[in-house]
MIVOKE-315123 format. One line per field, with one value per atom (N, C-alpha, C): x negated, y, z negated; atom name; residue in one letter. Coordinates in Angstrom, 3 decimals. Layout:
# MIVOKE-315123
u = [X ...] .
v = [Y ...] .
w = [Z ...] .
atom = [CA ...] .
rest = [A ...] .
# end
This chain:
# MIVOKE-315123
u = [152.289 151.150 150.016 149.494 148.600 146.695 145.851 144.984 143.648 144.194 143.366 142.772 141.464 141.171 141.165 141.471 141.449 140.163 139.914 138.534 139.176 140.456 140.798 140.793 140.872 140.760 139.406 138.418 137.083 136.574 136.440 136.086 136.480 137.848 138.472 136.822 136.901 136.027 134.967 134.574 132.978 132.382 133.533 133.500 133.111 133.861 134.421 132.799 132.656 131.051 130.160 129.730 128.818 128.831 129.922 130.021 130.742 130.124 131.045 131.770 130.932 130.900 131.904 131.869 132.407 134.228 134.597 136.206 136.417 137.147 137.316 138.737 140.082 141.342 141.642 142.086 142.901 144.218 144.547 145.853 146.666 147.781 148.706 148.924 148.599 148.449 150.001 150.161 149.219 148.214 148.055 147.066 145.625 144.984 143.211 143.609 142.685 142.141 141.882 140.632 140.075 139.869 139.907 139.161 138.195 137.074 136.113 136.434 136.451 136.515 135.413 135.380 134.166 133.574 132.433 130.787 131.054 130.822 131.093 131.996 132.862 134.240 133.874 132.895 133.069 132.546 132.587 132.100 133.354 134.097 135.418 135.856 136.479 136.421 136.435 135.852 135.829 136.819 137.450 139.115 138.028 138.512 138.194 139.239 139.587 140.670 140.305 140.888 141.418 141.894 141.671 141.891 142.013 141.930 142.236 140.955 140.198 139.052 138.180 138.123 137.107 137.334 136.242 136.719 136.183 137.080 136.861 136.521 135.275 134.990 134.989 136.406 136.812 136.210 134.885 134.316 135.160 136.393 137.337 137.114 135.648 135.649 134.682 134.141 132.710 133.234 133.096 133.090 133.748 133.536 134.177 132.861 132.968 132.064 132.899 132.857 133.382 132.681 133.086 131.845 132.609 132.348 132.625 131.483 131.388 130.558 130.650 131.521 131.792 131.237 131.823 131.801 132.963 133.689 134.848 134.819 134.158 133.781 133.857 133.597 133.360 134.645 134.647 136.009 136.206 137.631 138.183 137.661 137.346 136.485 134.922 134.088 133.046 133.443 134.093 134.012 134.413 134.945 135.504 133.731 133.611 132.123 131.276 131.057 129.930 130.618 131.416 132.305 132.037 132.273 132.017 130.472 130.025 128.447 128.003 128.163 127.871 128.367 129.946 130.458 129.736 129.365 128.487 127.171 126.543 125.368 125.181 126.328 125.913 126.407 127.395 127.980 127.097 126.012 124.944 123.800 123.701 122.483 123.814 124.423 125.281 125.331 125.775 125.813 124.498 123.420 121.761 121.239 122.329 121.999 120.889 121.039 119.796 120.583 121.900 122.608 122.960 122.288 122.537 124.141 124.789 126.047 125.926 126.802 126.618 128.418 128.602 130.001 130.565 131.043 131.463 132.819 132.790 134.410 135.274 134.528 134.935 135.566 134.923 134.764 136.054 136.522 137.747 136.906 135.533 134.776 133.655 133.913 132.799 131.793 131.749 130.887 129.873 129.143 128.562 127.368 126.665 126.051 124.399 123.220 122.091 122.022 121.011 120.465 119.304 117.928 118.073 117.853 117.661 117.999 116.412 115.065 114.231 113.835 114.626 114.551 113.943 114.052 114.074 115.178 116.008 117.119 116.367 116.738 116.173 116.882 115.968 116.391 117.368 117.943 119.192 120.280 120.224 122.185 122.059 123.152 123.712 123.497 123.068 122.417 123.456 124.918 125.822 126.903 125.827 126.942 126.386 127.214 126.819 126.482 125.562 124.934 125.049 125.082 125.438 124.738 124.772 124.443 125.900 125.383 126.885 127.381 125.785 126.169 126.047 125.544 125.072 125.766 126.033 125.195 123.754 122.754 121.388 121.379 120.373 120.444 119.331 118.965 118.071 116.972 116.158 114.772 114.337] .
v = [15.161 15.363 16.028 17.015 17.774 17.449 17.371 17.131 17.476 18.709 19.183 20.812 21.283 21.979 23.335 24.383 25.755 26.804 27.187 28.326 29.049 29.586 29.903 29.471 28.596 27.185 27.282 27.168 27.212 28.596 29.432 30.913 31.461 31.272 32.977 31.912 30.836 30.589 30.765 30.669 30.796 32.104 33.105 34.699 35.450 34.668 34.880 34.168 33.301 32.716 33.778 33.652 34.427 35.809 36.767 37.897 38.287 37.665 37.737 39.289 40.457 41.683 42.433 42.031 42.786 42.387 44.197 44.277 43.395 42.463 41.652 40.990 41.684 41.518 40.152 39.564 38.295 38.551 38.012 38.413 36.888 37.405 35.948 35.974 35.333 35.739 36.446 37.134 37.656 38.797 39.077 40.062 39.233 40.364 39.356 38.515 37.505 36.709 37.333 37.866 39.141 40.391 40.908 42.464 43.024 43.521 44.765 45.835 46.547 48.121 48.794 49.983 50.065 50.819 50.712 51.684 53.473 53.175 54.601 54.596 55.395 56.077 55.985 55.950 56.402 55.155 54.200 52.929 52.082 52.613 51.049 50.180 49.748 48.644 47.523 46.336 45.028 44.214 43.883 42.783 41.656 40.444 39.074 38.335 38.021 37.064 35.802 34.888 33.371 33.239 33.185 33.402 31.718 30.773 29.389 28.540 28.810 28.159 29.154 30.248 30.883 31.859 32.480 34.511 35.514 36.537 37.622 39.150 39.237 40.146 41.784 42.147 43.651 44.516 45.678 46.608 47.551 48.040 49.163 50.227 51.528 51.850 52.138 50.712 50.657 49.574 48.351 47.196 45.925 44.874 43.496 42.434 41.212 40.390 38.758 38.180 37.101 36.084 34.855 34.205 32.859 32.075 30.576 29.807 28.432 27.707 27.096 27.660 27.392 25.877 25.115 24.134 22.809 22.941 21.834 20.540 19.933 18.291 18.218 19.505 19.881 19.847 18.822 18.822 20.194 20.086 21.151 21.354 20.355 20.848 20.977 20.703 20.907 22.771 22.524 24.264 25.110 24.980 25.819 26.116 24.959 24.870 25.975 25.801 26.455 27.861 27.987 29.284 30.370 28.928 30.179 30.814 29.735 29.745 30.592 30.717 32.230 33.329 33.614 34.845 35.026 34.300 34.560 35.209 34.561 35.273 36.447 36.539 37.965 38.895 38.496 39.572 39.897 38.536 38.903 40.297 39.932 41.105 42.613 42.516 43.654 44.284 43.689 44.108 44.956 43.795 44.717 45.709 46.204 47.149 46.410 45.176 44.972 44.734 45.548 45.236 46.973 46.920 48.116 48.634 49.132 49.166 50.693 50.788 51.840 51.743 53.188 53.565 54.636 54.675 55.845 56.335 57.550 58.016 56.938 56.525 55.574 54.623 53.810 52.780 52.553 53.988 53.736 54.130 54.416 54.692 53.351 52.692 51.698 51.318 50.016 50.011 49.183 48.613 47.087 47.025 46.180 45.908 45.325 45.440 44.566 44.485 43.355 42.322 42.109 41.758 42.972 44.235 44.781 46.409 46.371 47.462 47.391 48.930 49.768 51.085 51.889 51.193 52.244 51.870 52.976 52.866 52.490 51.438 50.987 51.873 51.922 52.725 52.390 51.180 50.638 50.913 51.971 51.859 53.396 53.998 54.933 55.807 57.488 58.235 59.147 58.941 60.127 59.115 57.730 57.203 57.471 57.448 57.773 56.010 56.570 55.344 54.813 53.954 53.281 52.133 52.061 50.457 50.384 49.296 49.618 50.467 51.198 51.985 53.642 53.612 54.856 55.486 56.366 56.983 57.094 56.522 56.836 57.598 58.317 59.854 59.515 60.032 59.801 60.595 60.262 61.303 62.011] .
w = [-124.704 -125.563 -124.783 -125.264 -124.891 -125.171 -124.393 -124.558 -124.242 -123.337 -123.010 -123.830 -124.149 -125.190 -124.095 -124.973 -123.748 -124.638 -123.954 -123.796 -125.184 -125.449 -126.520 -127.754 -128.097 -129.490 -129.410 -128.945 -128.655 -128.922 -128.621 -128.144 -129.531 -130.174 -131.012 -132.851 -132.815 -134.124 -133.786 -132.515 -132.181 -132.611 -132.258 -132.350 -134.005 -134.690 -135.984 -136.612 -136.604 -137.116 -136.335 -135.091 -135.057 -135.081 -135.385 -136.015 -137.045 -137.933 -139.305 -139.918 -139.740 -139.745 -139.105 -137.769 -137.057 -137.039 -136.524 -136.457 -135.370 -135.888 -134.520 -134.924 -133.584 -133.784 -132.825 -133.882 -132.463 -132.300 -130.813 -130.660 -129.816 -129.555 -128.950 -127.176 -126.360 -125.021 -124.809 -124.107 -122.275 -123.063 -124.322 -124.853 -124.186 -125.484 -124.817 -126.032 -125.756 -126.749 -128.110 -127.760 -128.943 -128.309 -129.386 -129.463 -130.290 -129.888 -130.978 -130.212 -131.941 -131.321 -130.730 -130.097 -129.749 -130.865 -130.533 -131.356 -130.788 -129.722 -128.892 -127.534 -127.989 -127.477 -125.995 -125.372 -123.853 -123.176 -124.249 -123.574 -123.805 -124.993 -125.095 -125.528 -126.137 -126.287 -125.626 -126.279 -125.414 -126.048 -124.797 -124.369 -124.082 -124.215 -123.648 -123.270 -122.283 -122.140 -121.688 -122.130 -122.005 -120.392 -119.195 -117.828 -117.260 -118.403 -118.186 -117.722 -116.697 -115.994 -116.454 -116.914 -117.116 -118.224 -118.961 -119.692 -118.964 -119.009 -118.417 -119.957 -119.991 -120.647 -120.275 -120.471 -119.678 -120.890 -120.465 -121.254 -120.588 -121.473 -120.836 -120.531 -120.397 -119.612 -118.370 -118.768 -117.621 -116.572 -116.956 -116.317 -116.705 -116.042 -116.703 -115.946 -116.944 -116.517 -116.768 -115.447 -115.472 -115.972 -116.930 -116.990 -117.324 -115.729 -115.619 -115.012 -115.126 -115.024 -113.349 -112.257 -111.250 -111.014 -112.069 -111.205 -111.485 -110.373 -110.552 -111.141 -111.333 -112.010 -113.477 -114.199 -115.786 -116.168 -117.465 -118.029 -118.894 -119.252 -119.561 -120.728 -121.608 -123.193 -123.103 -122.079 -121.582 -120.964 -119.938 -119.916 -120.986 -121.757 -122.478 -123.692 -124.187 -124.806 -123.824 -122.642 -121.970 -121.974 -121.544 -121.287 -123.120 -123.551 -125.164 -125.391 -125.277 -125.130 -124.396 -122.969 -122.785 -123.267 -123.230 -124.137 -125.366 -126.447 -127.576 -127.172 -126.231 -126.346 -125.267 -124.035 -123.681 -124.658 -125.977 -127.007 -127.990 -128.009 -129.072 -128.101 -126.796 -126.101 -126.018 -125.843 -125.883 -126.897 -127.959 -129.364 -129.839 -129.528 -129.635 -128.468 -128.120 -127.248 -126.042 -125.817 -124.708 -123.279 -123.261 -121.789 -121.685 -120.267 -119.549 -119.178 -119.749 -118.920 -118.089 -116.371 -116.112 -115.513 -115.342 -114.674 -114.111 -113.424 -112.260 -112.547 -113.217 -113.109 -114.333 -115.670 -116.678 -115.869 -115.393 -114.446 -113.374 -113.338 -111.748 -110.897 -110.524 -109.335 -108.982 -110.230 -109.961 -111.664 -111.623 -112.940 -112.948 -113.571 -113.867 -115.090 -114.714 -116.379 -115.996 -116.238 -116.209 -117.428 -117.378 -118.559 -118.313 -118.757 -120.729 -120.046 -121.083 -120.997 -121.883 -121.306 -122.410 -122.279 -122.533 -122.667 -121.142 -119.936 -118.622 -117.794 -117.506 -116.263 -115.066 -114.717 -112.906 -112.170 -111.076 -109.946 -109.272 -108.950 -108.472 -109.382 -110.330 -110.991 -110.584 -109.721 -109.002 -109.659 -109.179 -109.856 -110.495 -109.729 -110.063 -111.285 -111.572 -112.803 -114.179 -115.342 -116.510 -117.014 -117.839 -118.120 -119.710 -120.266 -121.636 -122.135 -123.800 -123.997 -125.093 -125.632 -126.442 -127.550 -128.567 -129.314 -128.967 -127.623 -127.202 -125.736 -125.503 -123.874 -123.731 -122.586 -122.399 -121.729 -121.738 -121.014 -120.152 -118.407 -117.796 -118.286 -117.956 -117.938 -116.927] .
atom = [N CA C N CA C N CA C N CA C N CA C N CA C N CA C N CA C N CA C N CA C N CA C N CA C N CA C N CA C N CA C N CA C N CA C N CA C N CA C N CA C N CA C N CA C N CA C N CA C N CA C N CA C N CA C N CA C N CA C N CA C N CA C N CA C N CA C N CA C N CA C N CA C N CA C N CA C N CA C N CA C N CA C N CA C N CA C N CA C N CA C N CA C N CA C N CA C N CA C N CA C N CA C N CA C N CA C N CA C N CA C N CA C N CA C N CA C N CA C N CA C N CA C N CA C N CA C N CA C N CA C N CA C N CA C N CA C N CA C N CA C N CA C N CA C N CA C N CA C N CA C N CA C N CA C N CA C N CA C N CA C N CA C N CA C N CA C N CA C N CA C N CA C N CA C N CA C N CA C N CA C N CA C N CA C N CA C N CA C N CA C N CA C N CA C N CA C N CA C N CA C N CA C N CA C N CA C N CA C N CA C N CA C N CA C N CA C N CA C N CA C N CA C N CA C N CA C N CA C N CA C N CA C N CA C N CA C N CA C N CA C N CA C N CA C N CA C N CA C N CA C N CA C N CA C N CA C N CA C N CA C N CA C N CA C N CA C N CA C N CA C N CA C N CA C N CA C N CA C N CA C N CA C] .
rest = [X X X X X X X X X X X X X X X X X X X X X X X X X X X X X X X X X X X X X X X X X X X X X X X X X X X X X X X X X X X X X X X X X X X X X X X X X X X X X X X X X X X X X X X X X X X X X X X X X X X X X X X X X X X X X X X X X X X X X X X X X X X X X X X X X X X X X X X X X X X X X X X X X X X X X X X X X X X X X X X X X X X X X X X X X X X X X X X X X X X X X X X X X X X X X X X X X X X X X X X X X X X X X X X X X X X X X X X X X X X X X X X X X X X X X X X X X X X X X X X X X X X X X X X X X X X X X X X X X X X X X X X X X X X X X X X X X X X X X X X X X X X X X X X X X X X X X X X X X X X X X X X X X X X X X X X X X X X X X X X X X X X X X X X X X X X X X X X X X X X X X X X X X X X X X X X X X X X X X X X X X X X X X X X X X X X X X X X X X X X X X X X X X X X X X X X X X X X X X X X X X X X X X X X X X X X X X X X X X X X X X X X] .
# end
């Protein structure tokens, strides 16, 4: 008998309530968990996978963002709760365009992401990477 709850059972309804709208495919592992399609083509779609202790939110062609609660003592239905809990709400600042994504070479040279995003590229994301939010490319000035 099984009793322990996984990030998946947790995560695919959390998704489904707080984006009622959106294309959002579930699938059966070793797939992701879920999928949205993307907004714009040069950003990707976003994979989430179920990675057991943690989700891994792969933006296919910028970056990925791991997001566990690093800490060993948290039961398995406690992480999975926190684990969703963040995936919802960095999907809610992503979604509103308030996460910077940047990437090098559609992210085989290098990618990553700041948070929030309030309409200026910082000087720390690499000058020769193309830059994104989720419904756009931002163009430097």
């Amino acid at each position: 008998m099984r009793n322990e709850v996984t990030i998946r059972e947790i995560l695919v309804p959390a998704l489904a309530a707080a984006f009622p709208g959106a294309s959002m495919c579930v699938a059966a592992p070793p797939e992701p968990v879920v999928v949205f399609p993307a907004v714009c083509t040069e950003v990707g779609d976003i994979h989430i996978y179920d990675d057991g202790g943690e989700a891994t939110i792969f933006i296919e062609n910028v970056t990925h963002h791991h997001v566990t609660p690093y800490d060993s003592e948290v039961t398995a239905s406690d992480r999975a709760q926190w684990v969703t809990q963040e995936v919802v709400e960095f999907l809610h600042a992503l979604f509103d365009d308030r996460v910077l994504l940047w990437s090098r070479q559609q992210g085989k040279g290098g990618g990553g992401w700041q948070q929030p995003y309030e309409g200026v590229i910082p000087g720390d994301i690499p000058e020769d990477a193309d830059v994104f939010v989720w419904s756009r490319r931002v163009e430097r000035t």
